[in-house]
C-alpha positions as CSV (number, residue, x, y, z in Angstrom):
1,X,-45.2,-34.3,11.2
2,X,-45.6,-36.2,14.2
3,X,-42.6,-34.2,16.4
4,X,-44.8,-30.9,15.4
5,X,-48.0,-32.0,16.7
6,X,-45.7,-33.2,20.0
7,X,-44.5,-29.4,20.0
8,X,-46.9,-27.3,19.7
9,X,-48.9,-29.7,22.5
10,X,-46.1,-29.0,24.6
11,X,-46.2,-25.5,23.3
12,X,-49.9,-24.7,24.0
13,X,-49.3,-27.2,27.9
14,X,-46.4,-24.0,28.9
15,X,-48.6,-21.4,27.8
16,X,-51.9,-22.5,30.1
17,X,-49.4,-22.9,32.9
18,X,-47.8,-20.0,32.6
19,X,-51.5,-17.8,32.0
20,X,-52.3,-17.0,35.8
21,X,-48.9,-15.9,36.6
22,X,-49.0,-13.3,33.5
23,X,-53.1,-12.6,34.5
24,X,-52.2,-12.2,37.9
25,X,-49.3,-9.2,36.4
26,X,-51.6,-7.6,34.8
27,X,-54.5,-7.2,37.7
28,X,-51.8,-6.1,39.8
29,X,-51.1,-3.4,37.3
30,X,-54.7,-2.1,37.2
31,X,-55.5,-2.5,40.9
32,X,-52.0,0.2,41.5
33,X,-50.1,-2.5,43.4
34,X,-46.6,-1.5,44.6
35,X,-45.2,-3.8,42.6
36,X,-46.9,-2.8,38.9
37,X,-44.3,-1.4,37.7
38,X,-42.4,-4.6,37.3
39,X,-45.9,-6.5,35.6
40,X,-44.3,-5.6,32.2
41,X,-41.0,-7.3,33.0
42,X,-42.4,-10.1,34.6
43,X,-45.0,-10.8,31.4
44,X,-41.3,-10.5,29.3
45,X,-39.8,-13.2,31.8
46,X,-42.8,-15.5,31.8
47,X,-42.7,-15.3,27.8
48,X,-38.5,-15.8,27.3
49,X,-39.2,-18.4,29.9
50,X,-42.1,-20.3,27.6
51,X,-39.8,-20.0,24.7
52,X,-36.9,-21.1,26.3
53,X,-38.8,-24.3,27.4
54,X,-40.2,-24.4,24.1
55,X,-37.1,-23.9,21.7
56,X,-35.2,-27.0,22.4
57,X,-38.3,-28.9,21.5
58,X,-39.3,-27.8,18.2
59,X,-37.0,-29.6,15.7
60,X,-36.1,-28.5,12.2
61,X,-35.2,-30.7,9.6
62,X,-30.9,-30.6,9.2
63,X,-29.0,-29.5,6.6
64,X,-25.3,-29.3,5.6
65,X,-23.4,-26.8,3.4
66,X,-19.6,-26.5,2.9
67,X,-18.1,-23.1,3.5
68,X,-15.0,-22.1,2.1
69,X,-12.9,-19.5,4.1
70,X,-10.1,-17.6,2.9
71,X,-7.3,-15.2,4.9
72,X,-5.6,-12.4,3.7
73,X,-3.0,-10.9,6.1
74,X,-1.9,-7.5,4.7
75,X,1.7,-7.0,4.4
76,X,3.1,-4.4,7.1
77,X,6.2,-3.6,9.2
78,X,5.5,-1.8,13.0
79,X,8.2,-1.0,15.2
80,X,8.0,-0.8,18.9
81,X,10.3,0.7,20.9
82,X,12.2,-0.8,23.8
83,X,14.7,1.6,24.6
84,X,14.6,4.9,23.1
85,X,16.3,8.0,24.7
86,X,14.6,11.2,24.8
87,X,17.5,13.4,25.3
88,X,21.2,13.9,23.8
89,X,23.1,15.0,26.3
90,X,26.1,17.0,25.1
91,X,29.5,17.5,27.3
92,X,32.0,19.8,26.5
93,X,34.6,17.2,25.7
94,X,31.7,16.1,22.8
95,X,31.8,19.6,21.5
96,X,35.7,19.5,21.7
97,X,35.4,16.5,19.9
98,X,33.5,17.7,17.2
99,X,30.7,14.3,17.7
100,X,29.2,12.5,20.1
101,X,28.7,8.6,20.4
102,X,26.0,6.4,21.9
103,X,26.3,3.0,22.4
104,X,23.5,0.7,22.4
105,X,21.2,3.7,22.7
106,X,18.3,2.5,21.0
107,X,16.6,-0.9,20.8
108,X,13.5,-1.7,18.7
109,X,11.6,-4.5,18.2
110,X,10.2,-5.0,14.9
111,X,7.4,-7.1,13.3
112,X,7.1,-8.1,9.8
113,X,3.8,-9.4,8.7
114,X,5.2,-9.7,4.8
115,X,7.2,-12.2,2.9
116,X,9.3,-9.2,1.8
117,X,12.2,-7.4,3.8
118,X,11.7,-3.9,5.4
119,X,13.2,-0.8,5.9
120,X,13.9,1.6,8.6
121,X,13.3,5.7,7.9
122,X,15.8,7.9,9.7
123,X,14.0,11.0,10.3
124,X,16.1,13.6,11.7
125,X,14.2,15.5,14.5
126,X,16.5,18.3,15.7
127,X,19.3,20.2,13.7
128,X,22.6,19.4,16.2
129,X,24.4,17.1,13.7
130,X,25.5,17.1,10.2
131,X,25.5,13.5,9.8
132,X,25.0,10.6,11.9
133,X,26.3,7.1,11.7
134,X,24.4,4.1,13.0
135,X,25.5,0.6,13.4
136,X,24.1,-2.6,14.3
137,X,25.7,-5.7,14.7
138,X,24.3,-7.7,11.8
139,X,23.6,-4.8,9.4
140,X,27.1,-2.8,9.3
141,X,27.4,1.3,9.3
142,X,25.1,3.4,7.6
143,X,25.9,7.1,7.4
144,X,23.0,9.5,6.9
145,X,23.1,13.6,6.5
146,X,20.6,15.8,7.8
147,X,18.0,15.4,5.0
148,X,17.3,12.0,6.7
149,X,17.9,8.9,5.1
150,X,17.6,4.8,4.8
151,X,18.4,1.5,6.6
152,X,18.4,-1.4,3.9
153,X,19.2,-4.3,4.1
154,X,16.6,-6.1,6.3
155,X,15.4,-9.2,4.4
156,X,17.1,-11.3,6.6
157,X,15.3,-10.2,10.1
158,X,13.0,-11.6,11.5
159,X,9.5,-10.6,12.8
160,X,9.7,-10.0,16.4
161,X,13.9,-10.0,16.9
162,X,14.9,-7.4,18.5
163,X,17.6,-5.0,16.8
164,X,20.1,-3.0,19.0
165,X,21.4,0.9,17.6
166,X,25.0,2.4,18.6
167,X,24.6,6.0,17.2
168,X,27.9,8.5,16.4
169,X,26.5,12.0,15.4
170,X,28.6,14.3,14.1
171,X,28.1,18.0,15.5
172,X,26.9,21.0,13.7
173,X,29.4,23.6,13.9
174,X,28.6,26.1,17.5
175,X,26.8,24.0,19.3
176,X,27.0,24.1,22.8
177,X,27.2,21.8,26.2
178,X,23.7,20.8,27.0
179,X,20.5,18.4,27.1
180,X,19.2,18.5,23.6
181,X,15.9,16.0,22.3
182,X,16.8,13.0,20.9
183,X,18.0,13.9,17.0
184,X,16.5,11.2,15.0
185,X,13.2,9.2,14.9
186,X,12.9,5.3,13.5
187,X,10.4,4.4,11.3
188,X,10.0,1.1,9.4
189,X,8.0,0.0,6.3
190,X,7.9,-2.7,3.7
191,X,10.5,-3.4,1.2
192,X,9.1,-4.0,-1.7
């Protein structure tokens, strides 16, 4: 009880110290002083000025509590592109050929945020290929048609590593010499 009666003393000494300065704010408001307009903010300083002073001086009784926090990170796989071509370009000796290859034409970075594996989405974009084969070095050949298809195999990867595509696409029948948009599109998600 004591440190309350100490506090509101000093509580009730700032407030009759700080009463001309907010009188004298308020007069010049009547009287039209060129500076009125700021009376209103300088009554809001002088009062988060008292309380500031004040604050630190009143003191509440302490108390403890325990809080218990928990974390949940939801599972999910993102890919981010480091390399990624946005055109096919197609000679005449491709077409010849009847495919055309690209070596270390994509590379992707992709983070994991689940204890399971994931797996990457082919998504054909643009109908220049009957199938495609891509190949990484640690996940082999896969071969996927023009319905699109699956990379598997992924458990072993690691968040952040990044993963580097040689592509071999296998031409539709009449198509011709030219700059064509990139065929397929990445996508990865959890493999659960």
């Amino acid at each position: 009880m004591h440190a309350r009666c100490l506090a509101a003393r000093q509580v009730r000494r700032v407030c009759d110290a700080l009463e001309p300065a907010i009188r004298l704010a308020g007069t010049a408001a009547r009287a039209g002083a060129w500076w009125s307009m700021a009376a209103p903010t300088l009554r809001a300083v002088y009062l988060t000025s008292a309380v500031c002073l004040i604050a630190p001086l009143v003191q509440a009784e302490t108390a403890r509590a325990r809080i218990g926090v928990s974390v949940t990170v939801v599972p999910r796989a993102v890919v981010r592109s480091e390399s990624l071509p946005a055109v096919l370009e197609i000679s005449s000796a491709d077409v010849r050929r009847g495919y055309v290859e690209r070596r270390r034409a994509t590379q992707l970075t992709i983070g994991n945020a689940g204890p399971v594996g994931f797996v990457l989405d082919v998504l054909p974009t643009a109908r220049i290929f009957s199938r495609v084969e891509i190949s990484t070095s640690d996940q082999g050949k896969t071969t996927v048609g023009t319905e699109g298809g699956q990379l598997v195999g992924w458990h072993g990867a690691r968040s952040g590593d990044a993963v580097v595509f040689d592509f071999r696409f296998k031409l539709l029948p009449g198509i011709a010499p030219g700059r064509y948009p990139w065929p397929v599109r990445l996508d990865a998600r959890l493999d659960y």
